[in-house]
C-alpha positions as CSV (number, residue, x, y, z in Angstrom):
1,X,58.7,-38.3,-30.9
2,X,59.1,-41.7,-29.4
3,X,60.1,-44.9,-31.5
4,X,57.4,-47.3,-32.0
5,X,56.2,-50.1,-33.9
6,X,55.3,-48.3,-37.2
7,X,57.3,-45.7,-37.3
8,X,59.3,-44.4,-39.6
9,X,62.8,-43.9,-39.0
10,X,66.2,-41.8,-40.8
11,X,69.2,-44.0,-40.4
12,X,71.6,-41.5,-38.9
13,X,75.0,-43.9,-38.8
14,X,76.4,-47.0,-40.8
15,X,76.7,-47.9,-44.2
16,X,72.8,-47.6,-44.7
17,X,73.0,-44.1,-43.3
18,X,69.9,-41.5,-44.7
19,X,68.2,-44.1,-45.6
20,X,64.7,-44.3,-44.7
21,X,62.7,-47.4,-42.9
22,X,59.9,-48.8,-41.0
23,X,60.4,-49.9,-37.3
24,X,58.6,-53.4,-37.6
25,X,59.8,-54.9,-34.1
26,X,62.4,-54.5,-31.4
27,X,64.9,-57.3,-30.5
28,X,65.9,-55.9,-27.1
29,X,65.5,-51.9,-25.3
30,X,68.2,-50.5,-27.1
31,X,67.8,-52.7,-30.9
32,X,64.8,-51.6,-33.0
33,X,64.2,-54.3,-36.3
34,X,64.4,-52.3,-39.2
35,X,63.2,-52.8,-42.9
36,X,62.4,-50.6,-46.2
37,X,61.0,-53.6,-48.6
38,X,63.3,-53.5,-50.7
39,X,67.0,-53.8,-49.6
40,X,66.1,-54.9,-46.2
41,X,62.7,-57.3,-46.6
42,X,60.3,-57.9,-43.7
43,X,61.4,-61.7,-43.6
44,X,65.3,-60.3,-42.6
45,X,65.1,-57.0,-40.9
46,X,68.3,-55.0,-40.1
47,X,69.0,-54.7,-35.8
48,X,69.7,-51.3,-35.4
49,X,70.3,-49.5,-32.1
50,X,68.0,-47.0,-31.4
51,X,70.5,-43.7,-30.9
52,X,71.4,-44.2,-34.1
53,X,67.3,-43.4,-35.8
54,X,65.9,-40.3,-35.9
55,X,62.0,-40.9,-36.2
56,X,60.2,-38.6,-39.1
57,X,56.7,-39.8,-39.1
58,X,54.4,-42.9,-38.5
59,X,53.3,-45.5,-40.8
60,X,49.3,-44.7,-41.1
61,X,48.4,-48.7,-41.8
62,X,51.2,-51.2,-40.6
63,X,49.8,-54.4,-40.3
64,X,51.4,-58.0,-39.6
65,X,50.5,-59.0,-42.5
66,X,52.2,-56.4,-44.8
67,X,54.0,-57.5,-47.7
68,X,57.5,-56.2,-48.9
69,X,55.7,-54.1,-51.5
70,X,52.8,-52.5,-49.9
71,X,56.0,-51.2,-47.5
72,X,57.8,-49.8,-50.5
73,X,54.8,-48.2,-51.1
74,X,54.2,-46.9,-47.6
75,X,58.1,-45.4,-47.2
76,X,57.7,-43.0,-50.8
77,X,55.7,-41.0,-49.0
78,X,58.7,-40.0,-46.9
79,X,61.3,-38.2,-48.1
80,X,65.0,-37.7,-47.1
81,X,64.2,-34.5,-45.2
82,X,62.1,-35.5,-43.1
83,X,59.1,-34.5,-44.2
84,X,56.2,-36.7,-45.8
85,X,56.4,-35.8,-49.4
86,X,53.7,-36.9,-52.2
């Protein structure tokens, strides 16, 4: 699966490693902008290169203008496995 705008990703490396997040942007062709709405907020999104995300699924409504929370939301229906859950 390819990494796009609205998908979402597993953190594979670092100190935010399993954690899941949304791919809101890309800074550059190997940086992806990263955020989950809660530790990482849509207003400061985390550069992370792209070898280090594993994509699990896509984001079925990602809009510009999302908020922090509807994102939260969104990513609970992820889980660590990689499989959408509730």
């Amino acid at each position: 699966m390819e990494i796009i705008e609205g998908t979402v990703v597993l953190s594979e490396a670092g100190h935010d490693k399993d954690g899941i997040y949304a791919v809101i942007g890309f800074a550059d062709g190997t940086h992806a902008l990263i955020a989950d709405g809660k530790r990482r907020l849509l207003e400061k999104p985390k550069k992370k290169k792209l070898k280090h995300l594993s994509p699990i699924g896509i984001l079925e409504q990602m809009n510009p203008t999302q908020t922090n929370r509807q994102l939260k939301k969104a990513l609970k229906a992820f889980d660590a496995r990689g499989g959408q859950g509730r």
